[in-house]
N, C-alpha and C positions, 0 to 999 in steps of 0.2 A: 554566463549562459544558464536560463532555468534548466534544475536540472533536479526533479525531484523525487525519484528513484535514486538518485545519489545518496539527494538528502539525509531521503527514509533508511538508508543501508550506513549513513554514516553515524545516526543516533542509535541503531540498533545497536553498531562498536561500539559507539561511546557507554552504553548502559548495558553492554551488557546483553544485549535479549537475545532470545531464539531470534531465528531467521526467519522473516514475512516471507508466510505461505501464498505465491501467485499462481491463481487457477484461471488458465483460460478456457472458454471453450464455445464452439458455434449457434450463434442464439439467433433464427431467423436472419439469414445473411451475413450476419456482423458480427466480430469478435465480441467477444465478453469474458472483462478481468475481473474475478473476484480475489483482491488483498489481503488476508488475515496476519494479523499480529497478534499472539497469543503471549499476555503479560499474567503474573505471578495472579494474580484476581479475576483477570478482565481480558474481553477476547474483541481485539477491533476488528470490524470489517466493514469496507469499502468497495463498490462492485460499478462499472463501467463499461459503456457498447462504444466500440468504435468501429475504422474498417481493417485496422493493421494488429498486431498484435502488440505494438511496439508504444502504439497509437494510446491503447486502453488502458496499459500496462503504466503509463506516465499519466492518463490519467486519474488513475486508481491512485498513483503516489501522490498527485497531486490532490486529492481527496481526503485522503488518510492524513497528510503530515503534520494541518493543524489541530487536528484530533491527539496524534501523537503526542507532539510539542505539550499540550494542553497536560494530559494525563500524566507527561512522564515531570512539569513542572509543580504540578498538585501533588505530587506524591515524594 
């Protein structure tokens, strides 16, 4: 099952990192997730409208992780 919110929280254990900061809040009708992952250099973010919370939230993860993946493999 995609599942990437999971993903994103199980590379965070695995390395290590602070816990991705999820902000949501009401932007013209629609939820909006904004992601942040703040690494020892570098500050990711990712930001998403949906209608659920649950909805932006996965796809914020789904946004972020090949960012992640990338950054945490280059380094």
């Amino acid at each position: 099952m995609d599942n990437p919110v999971g993903d994103v929280m199980n590379l965070i254990k695995k390395y290590r990192l602070k816990k991705p900061d999820f902000q949501f809040k009401k932007n013209q009708g629609k939820w909006q997730c904004t992601c942040v992952i703040t690494l020892e250099d570098t500050q990711l973010r990712e930001t998403a409208l949906g209608q659920t919370k649950k909805e932006v939230k996965t796809q914020t993860a789904r946004a972020i992780l090949p960012i992640l993946k990338e950054h945490l493999q280059s380094s």
